[in-house]
C-alpha positions in Angstrom: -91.4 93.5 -80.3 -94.7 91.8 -81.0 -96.3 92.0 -84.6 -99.6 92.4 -83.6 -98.7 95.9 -82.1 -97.2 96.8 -85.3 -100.5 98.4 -87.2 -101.4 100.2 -83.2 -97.7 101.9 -83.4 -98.2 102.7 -86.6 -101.9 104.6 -86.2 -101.0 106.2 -83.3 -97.7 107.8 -84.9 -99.3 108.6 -87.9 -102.2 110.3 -85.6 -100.0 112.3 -83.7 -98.0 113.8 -86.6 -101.6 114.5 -88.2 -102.5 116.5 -85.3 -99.2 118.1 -85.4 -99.4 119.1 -89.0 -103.6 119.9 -88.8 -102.7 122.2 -85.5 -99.7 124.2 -87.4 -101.6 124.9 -90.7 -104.5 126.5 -88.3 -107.0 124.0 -89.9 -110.7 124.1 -88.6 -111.5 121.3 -85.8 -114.0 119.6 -87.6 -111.2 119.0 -90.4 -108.7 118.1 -87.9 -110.8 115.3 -86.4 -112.1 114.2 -89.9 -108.6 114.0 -90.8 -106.9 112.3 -88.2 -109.6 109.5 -88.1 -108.3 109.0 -91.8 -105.2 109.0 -91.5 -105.6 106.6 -88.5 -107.5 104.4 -90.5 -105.3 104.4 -92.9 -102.3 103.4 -91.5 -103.8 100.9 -89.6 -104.6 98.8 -92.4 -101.0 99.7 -93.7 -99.8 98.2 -90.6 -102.3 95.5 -90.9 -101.1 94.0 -94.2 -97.3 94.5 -93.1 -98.0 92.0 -90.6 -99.4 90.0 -93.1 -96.5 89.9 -95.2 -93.7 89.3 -92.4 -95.9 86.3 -91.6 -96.4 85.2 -94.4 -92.9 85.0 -95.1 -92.2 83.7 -91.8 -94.2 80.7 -92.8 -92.5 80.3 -96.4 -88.9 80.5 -94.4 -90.3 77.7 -92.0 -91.4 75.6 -94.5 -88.1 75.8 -96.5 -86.1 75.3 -93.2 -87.9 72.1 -92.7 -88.0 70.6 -96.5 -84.0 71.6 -96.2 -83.4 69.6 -92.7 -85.3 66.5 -94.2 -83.4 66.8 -97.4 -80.1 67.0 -95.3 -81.1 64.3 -93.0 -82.2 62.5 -95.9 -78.4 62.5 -97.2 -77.2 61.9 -94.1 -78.7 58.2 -93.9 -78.3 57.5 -97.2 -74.1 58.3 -96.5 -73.9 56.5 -93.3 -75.9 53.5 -95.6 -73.2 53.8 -98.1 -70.3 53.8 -95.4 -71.9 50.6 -93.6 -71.5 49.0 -96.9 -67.9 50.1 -97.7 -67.0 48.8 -94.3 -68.4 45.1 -94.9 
């Protein structure tokens, strides 16, 4: 699933179980609507910053992944320098 459709999942569940809850309760209309536009709000920017996190810590994995294959790659020369040496 794509991340940017996380915060749009997450407003539009959050709406429906506001209507749900609004509709059962017997709740006026104008507090239904003034309610679910909240709550919609609100989990939108939930969603929002949870995509923020996962990518920032997508980013922080990458860039670890790549100082680790350098560092690997690094010892890798330096081995095969060493072997080359051994063997003359």
């Amino acid at each position: 699933m794509k991340r940017k459709l996380i915060p749009v999942i997450m407003m539009l569940v959050s709406g429906a179980i506001c209507c749900l809850f609004t509709m059962a309760r017997g709740e006026s209309l104008l507090f239904r609507m003034t309610t679910l536009l909240g709550a919609m709000l609100l989990f939108y920017g939930l969603g929002w910053v949870l995509c923020s996190v996962l990518n920032y810590f997508d980013s922080e994995n990458e860039k670890r992944l790549a100082a680790e294959t350098a560092l690997s790659e690094g010892e890798e020369a330096v081995e095969g320098e060493e072997e080359s040496a051994t063997i003359e």
